[in-house]
C-alpha positions in Angstrom: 92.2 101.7 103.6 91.9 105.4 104.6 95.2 106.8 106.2 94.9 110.7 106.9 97.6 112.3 107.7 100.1 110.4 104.7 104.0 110.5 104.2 103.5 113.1 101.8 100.7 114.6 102.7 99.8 116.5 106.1 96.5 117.3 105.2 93.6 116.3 107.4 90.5 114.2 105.9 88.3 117.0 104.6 90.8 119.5 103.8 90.8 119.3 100.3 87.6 119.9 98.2 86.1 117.5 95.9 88.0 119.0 92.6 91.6 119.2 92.9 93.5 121.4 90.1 97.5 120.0 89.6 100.1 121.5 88.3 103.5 120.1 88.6 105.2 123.5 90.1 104.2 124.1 93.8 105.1 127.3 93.0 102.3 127.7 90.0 100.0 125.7 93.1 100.5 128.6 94.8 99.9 131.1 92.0 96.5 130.0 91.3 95.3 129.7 94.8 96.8 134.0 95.8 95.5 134.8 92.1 92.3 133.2 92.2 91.1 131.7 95.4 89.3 133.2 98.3 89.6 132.6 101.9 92.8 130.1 100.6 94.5 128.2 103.6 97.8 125.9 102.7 96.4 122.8 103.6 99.6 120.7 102.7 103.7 121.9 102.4 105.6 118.4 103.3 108.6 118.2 100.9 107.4 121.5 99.1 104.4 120.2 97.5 102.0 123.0 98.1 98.5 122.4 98.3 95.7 125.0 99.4 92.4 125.4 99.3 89.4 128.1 98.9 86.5 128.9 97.4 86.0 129.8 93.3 82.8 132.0 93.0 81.4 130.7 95.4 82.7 126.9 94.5 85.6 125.4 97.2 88.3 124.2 95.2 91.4 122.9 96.4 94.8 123.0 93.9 97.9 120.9 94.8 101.0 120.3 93.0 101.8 117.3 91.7 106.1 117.4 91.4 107.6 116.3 88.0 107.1 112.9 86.5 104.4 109.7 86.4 105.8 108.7 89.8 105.1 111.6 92.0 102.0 111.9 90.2 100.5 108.4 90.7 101.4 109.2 94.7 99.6 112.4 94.9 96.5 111.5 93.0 96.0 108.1 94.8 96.2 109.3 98.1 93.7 112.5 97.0 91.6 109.7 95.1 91.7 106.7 97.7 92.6 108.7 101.1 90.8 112.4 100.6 87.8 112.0 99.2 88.6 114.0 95.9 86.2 113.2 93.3 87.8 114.8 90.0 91.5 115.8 89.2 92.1 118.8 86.8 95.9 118.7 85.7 96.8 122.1 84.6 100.6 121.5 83.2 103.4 122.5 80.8 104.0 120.3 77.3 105.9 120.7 74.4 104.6 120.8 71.3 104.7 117.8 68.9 102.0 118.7 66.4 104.2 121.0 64.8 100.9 123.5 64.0 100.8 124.0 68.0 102.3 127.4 68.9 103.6 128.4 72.3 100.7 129.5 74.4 98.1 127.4 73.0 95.8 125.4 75.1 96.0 121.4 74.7 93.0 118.8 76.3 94.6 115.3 76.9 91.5 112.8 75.2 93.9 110.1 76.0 98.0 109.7 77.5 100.1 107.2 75.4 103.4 106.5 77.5 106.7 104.9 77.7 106.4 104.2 81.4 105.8 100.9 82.6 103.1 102.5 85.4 100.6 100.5 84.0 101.8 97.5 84.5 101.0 97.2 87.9 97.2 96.9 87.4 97.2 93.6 86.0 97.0 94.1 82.3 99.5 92.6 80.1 98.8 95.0 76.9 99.7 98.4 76.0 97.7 100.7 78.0 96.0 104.4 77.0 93.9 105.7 79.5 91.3 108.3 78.4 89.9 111.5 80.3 86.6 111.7 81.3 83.9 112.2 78.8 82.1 114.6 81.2 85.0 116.7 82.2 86.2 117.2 78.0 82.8 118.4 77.3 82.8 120.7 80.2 86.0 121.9 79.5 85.7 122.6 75.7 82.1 124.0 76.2 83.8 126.4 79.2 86.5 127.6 76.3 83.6 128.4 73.8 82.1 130.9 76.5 85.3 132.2 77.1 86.2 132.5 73.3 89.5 130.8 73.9 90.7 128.1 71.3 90.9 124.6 72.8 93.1 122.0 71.1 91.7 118.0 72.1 93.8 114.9 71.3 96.0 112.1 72.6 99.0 112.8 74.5 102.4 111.6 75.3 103.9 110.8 79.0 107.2 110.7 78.7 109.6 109.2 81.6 112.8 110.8 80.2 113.1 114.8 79.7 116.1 114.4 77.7 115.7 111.7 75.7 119.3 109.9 75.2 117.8 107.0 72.7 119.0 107.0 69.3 115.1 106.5 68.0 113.4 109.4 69.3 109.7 108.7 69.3 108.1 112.2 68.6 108.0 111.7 64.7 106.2 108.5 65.0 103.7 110.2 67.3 103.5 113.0 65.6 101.9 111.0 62.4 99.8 109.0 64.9 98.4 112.4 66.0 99.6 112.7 69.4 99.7 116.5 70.1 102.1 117.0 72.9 104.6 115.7 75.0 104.3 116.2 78.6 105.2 113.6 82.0 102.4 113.1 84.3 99.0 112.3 82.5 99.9 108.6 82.4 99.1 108.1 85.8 96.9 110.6 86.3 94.2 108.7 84.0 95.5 105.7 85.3 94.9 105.7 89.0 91.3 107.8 88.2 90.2 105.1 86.5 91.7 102.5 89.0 89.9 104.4 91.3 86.4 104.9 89.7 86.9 108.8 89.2 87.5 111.8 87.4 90.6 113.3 85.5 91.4 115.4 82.7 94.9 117.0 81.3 94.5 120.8 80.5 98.1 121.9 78.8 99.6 124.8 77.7 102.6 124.7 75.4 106.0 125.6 76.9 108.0 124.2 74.0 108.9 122.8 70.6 111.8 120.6 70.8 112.0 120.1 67.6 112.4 124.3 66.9 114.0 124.9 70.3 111.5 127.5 71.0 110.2 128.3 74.1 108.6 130.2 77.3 110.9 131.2 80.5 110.0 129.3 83.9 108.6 132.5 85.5 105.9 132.8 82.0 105.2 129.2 82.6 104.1 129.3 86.0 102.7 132.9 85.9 100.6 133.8 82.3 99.5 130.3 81.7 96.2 131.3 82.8 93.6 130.4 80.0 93.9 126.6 81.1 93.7 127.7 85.0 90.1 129.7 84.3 88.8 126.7 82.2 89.8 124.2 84.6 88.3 127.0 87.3 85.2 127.1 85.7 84.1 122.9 85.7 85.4 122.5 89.1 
């Protein structure tokens, strides 16, 4: 099925490049395409979900947000996936910090997304599902850091469907011994559907938060000086 224009999506077919970078803000969307695109054109704007794309030294790139959570997500990235043409997703989010030697700022790779979301149920297996990044993309991404002498963090992560988590049995100390690093709310499906779809996704994440310490960045430093993860994920497009 290839449907150009979508719902949520006014792009035409070719508008978008083969690597897509994805924040959740539109607003960060549109940060990294006037901060580090040339020739950028919005390509997308229905319901506020900004998408653009440009050209990266000489590389076209395309960076659209994704909103907040696994179900916006797993909309976006299947129509890029299935309907685009996109080859390779780069998330480039927020997380908070549940290694408790993370420290605001510092750069997280997503090697796998452990969830509470019952997503993965729709593809037909009846287990517990943890969908991995590629193998390729990690290795371009931690080799891009070394060049760039920035310090990049690579382990499991946790999707979350609940921001504020009402349950009694808070699951960030179990994780936490299982070695989970952060907590964020659209990896999930982001692995999920590039896997459904035979392609290409990894998590970049810089740490917004502890919530166990309460510490943490304002909205405007989040969408605005994350900007190690933006030039790795920049660099392997």
């Amino acid at each position: 099925m290839n449907q150009t224009p979508t719902l949520h999506n006014s792009a035409a077919k070719g508008d978008f490049a083969r690597t897509v970078l994805m924040p959740g803000d539109p607003l960060r969307a549109r940060f990294i395409a006037q901060t580090y695109l040339e020739k950028a054109q919005l390509v997308n704007d229905v319901r506020g979900i900004q998408g653009y794309t440009g050209e990266y030294k000489g590389k076209r790139v395309s960076v659209m947000a994704s909103g907040m959570g696994i179900p916006t997500m797993g909309i976006y990235s299947y129509e890029l996936f299935n309907f685009y043409g996109v080859e390779q997703i780069i998330r480039v989010g927020s997380a908070g910090a549940i290694n408790q030697g993370l420290k605001l700022r510092d750069v997280v790779m997503g090697m796998s997304a452990y969830s509470n979301s019952a997503y993965g149920v729709q593809f037909g297996f009846q287990g517990n599902l943890a969908p991995c990044a590629d193998f390729g993309l990690m290795m371009a991404a931690y080799q891009a850091a070394e060049k760039m002498n920035l310090t990049l963090k690579a382990g499991p992560v946790y999707s979350s469907d609940s921001f504020y988590d009402q349950s009694q049995m808070k699951p960030i100390d179990a994780l936490e011994n299982l070695g989970v690093l952060a907590v964020e709310m659209e990896a999930y499906g982001l692995y999920l559907n590039a896997a459904r779809a035979g392609k290409k996704a990894l998590a970049l994440l810089t740490i917004s938060d502890n919530p166990k310490t309460g510490e943490s960045v304002t909205s405007q430093e989040a969408r605005e000086t994350f900007t190690q993860m933006m030039e790795i994920a920049l660099e392997i497009a």
